[in-house]
C-alpha positions in Angstrom: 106.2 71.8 62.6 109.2 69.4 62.7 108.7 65.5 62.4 111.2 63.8 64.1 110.3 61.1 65.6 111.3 61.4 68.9 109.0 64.2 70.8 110.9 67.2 71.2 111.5 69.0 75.0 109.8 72.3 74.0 107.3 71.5 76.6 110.1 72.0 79.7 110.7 75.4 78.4 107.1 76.4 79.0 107.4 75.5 82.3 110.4 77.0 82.9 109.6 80.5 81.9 105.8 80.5 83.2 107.5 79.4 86.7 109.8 82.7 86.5 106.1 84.1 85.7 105.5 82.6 89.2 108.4 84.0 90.9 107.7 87.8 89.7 103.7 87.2 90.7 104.5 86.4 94.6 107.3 88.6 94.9 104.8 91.7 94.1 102.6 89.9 96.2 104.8 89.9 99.4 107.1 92.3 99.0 104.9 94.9 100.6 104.1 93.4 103.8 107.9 93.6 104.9 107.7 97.3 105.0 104.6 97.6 107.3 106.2 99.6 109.7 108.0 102.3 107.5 104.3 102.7 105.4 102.6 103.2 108.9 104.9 105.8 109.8 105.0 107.7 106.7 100.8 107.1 106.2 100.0 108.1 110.0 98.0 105.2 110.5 97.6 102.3 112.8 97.8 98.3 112.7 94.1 97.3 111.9 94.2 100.3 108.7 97.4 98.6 107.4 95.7 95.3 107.7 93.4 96.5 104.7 96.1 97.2 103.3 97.5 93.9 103.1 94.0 92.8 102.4 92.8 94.9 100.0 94.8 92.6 97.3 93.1 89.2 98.1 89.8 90.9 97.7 90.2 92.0 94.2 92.4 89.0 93.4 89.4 86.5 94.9 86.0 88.4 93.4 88.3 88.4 89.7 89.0 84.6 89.5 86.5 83.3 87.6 86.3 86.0 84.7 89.9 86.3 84.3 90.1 82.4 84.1 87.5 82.8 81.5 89.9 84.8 79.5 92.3 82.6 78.5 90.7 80.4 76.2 88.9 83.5 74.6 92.1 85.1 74.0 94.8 82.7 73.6 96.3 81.4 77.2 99.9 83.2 75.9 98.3 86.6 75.2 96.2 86.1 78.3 98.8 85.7 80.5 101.9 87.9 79.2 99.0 90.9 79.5 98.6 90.2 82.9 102.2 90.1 83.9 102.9 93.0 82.5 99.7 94.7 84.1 100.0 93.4 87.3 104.1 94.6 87.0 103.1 97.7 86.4 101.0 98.3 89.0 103.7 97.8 91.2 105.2 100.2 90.1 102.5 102.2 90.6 102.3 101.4 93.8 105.7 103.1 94.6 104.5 106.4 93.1 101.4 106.5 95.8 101.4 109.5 98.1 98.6 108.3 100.9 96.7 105.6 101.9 93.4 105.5 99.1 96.3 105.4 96.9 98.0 102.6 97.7 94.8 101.1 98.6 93.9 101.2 95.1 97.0 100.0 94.0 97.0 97.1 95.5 93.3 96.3 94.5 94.4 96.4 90.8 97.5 94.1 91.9 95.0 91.7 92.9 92.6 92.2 89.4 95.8 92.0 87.0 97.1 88.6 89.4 93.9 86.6 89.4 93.9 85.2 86.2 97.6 83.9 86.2 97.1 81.0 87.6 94.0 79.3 85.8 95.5 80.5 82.9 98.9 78.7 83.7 97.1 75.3 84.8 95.6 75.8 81.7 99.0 76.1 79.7 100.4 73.3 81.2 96.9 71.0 80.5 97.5 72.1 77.3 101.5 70.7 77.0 101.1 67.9 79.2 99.4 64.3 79.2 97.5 63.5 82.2 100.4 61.4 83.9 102.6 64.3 84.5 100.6 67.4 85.2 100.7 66.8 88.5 104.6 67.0 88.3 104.6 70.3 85.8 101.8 72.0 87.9 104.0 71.8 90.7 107.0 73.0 89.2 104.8 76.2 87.8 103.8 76.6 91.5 107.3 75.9 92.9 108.1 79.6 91.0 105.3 81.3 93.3 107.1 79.9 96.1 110.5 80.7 95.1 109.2 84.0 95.1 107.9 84.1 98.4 111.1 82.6 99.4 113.5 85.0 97.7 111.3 87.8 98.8 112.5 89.0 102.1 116.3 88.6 100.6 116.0 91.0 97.6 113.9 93.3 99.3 117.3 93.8 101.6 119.9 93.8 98.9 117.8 96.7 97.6 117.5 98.4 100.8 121.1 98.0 102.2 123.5 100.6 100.7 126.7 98.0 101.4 125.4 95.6 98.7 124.5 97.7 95.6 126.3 101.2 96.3 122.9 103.0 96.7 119.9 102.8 99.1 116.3 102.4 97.9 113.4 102.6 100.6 110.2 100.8 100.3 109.1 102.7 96.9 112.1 102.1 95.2 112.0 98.1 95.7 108.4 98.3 94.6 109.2 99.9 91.5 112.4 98.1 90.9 110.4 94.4 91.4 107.5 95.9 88.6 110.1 96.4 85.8 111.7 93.7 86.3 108.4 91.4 86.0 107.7 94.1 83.0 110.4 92.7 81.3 110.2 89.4 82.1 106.4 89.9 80.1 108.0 90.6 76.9 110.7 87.1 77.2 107.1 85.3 77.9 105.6 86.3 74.8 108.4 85.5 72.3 108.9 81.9 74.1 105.4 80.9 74.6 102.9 79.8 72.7 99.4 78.3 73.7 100.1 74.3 72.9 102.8 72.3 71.5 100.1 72.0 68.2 101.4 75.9 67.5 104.8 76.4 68.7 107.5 76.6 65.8 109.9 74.3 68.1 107.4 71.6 68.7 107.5 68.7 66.0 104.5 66.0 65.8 106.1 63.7 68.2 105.5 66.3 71.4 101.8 67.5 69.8 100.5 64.3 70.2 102.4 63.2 73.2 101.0 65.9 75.1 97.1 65.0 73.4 94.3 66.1 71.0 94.3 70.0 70.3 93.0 72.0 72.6 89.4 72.7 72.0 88.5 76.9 71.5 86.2 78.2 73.9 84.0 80.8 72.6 83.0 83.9 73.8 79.4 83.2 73.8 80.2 79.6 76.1 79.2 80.4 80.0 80.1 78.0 82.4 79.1 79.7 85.3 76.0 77.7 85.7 77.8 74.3 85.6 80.2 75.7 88.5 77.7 76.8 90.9 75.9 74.0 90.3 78.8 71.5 91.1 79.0 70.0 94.6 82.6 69.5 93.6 83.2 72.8 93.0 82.0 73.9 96.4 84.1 71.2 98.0 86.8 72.2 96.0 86.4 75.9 97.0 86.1 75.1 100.7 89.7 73.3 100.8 91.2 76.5 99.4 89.8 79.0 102.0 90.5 77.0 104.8 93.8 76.6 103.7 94.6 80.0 102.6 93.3 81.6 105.9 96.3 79.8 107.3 98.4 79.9 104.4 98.1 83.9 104.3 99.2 83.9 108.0 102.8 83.3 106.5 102.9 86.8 103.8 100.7 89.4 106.4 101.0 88.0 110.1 104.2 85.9 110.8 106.7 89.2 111.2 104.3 91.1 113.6 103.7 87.6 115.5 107.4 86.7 115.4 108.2 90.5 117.1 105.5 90.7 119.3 104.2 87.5 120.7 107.7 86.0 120.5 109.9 88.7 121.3 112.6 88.6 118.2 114.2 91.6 117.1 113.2 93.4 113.7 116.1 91.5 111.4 116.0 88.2 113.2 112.0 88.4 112.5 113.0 88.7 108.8 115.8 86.0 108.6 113.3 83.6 110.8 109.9 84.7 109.1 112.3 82.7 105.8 112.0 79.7 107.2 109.0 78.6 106.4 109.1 79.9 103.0 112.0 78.1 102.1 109.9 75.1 103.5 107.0 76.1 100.8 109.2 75.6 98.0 110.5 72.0 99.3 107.0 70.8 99.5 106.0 72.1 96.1 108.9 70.2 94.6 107.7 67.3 96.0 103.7 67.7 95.8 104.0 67.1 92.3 105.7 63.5 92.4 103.8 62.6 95.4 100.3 63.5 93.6 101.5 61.7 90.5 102.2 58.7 92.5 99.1 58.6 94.3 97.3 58.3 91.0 99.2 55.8 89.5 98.6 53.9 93.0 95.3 54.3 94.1 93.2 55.5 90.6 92.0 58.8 89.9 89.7 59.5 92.7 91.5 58.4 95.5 94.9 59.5 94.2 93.6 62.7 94.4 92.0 62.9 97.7 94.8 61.6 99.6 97.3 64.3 99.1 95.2 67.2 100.0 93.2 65.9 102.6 96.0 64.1 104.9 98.3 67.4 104.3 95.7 69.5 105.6 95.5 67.4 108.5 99.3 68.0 109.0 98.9 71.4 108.9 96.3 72.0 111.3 98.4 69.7 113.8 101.4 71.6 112.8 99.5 74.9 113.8 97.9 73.2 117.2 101.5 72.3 117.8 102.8 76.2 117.6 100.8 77.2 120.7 103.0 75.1 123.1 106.0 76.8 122.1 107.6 80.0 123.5 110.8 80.5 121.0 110.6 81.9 118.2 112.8 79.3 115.8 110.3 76.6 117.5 107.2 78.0 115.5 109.3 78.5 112.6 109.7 75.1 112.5 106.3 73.8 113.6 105.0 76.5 110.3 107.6 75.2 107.7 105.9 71.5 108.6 102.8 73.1 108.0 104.2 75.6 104.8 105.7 71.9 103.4 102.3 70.0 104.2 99.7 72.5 102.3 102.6 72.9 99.7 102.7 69.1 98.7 98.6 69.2 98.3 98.6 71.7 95.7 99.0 70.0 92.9 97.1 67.6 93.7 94.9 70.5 93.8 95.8 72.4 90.3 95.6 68.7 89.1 92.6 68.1 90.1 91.1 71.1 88.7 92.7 69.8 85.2 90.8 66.5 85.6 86.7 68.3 86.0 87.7 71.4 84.0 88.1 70.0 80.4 88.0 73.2 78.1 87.3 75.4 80.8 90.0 74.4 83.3 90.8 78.0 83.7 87.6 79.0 85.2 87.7 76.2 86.8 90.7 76.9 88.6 89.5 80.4 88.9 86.3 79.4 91.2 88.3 76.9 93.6 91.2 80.0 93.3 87.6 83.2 94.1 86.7 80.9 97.1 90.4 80.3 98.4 91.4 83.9 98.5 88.5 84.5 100.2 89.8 83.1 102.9 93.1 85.1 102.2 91.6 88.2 102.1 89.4 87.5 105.3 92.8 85.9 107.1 94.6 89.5 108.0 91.2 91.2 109.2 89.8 88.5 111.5 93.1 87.2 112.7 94.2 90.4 113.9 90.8 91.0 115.7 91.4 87.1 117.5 94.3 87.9 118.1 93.4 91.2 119.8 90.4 89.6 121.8 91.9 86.3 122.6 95.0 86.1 122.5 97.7 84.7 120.2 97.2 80.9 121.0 93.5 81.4 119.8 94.8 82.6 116.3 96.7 79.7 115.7 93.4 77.0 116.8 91.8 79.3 114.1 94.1 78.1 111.6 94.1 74.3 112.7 90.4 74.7 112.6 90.0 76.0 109.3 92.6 73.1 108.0 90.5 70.3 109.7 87.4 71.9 107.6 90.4 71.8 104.7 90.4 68.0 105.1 86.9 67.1 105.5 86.2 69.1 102.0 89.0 67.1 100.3 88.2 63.8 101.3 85.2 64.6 99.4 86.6 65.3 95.9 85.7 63.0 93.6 88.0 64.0 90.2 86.3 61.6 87.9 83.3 64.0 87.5 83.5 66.8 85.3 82.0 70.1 85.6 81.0 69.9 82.0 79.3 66.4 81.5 80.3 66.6 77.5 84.2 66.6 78.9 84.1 63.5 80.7 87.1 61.5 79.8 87.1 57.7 79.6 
């Protein structure tokens, strides 16, 4: 390891390549739900079978949180997570090789195993590289990769399809397969560049190591923090916030096309182009969720700082989501949803952050309990907004959403991040 005195910048190439990570993870994520209505034609089946579908990710993805979260400290956060790329990548691929429905079912449930652990093992990596000051700021900007993804989704997915931009055509399959090797290969550029702290990277000298803090401690395989996690009022609180957030949150990647189409009369590529609104609006608030949680620390002190991000954002977004049932134009709930997209966006690292603070050693499965809980509600989001929607009416799905941010709020005003879920991590 080098000496110089002056810490080296290894530490921004982490982030950089686990954010492309990012990008690859919620393109595969999202991609599929913008070719709903060429898989229901060539399946045979109707609107509430493809709403599994979508589904069927979030529930493996949830119920795999918390033991894939445990792998990263067991294995070495770099190895954990460059396997999981590559897995997830691959089934992807897989997914464009399906010929029925069980198939692609199943594909998509092993999208959701091979995903779930990329996360808590990225807050982890960046815990591990970063001093407590700025993780709030590097989380974000690991996160801000998901949400390029989301953002870039609907535009690649129709360069690939459109004959006039490439010189060939590729349906839904071919993208699918297309976006897996490409995240395949992006697996093998994360395990040359990464390593699991600036204590073992070549590039790192002393000056980074210790700027970024003590060695990480190992985790062993016979350590099981389970226990401490259920038994955490935090953790429940800290759960709660992420399903009521992601039941609205998924609204954007499985309903906002169909809604845009149906309830607000826009044709198929105008549903698209508009549907990328608040996407876009995603990654804005992710840049700045970082800075803003940073500041609110510095400001108001550990517990506070964290508190106030998350719970007055989810405030926003359930009054963003009230606000969308007065409208008849399509570009008008566009907007009133990139207010909302930009308002959960800038409380999530606040909430990555904040699972960094109470995780200590085990901030993965940390990360991976709030992350089981929240997708939860993403998985749940497709199934029982589509039956609201088909009982009640559209206005009724969106005061679903508002509802579940304002239980969002209550939840995060109720953090307290200077109690950690292992009482041996407490930090002074």
């Amino acid at each position: 390891m080098p000496t110089d005195a002056r810490p080296t910048r290894v530490r921004f190439l982490i982030v950089a390549v686990t954010s492309v990570a990012a990008v690859f993870m919620y393109v595969d994520r999202a991609c599929l739900s913008l070719f709903g209505t060429e898989i229901m034609a060539e399946f045979a089946i109707e609107k509430w079978q493809l709403d599994w579908i979508y589904s069927a990710f979030f529930w493996s993805y949830a119920l795999s949180q918390v033991p894939a979260g445990l792998l990263g400290p067991i294995l070495g956060l770099r190895r954990s997570l460059a396997i999981m790329l590559f897995t997830w990548s691959a089934c992807t691929v897989a997914c464009g090789f399906t010929t029925g429905l069980l198939g692609l079912f199943a594909a998509r449930l092993a999208v959701g195993i091979a995903e779930a652990g990329a996360y808590p093992t990225a807050a982890a990596l960046v815990k591990n590289w970063f001093p407590l000051r700025e993780r709030g700021r590097a989380s974000g900007f690991v996160a801000l990769g998901g949400r390029i993804g989301f953002a870039l989704t609907p535009f690649l997915t129709a360069l690939l399809v459109d004959p006039h931009w490439i010189g060939m055509y590729f349906n839904w399959r071919g993208a699918l397969i297309v976006f897996g090797v490409l995240g395949i290969l992006w697996a093998g550029v994360f395990w040359l560049l990464v390593r699991d702290s600036a204590w073992h990277h070549h590039r790192s000298n002393a000056a980074e190591a210790a700027y970024a803090g003590p060695p990480p401690p190992l985790a062993t395989s016979t350590e099981w923090p389970v226990l401490a996690l259920v038994s955490s009022r935090n953790m429940w609180l800290f759960g709660l916030v992420q399903f009521g957030h992601n039941i609205g949150w998924a609204f954007l990647i499985t309903k906002l096309v169909d809604v845009l189409k149906e309830r607000f009369h826009a044709d198929k590529d105008d549903a698209k182009f508009i549907a990328s609104i608040p996407a876009w609006a995603l990654v804005g608030g992710m840049f700045l969720g970082g800075f803003i949680g940073d500041y609110c620390v510095r400001r108001f002190g550990l517990r506070r700082g964290r508190r106030l991000p998350i719970g007055s954002m989810m405030i926003v977004g359930g009054a963003a989501y009230l606000a969308c049932t007065q409208f008849e134009n399509p570009w008008s709930v566009a907007v009133a949803l990139a207010v909302m997209a930009i308002a959960g966006d800038i409380a999530i690292p606040s909430v990555w952050a904040f699972a960094q603070d109470v995780g200590g050693r085990y901030t993965g499965a940390t990360i991976g309990f709030g992350n089981m809980i929240g997708n939860l509600g993403a998985a749940t989001s497709p199934i029982a907004l589509g039956f609201i929607q088909r009982e009640f009416g559209w206005d009724w799905m969106f005061v679903s959403c508002a509802i579940c941010f304002a239980v969002a709020a209550v939840a995060a005003f109720n953090l307290d991040a200077t109690k950690p879920v292992m009482r041996e991590d407490r930090t002074p």
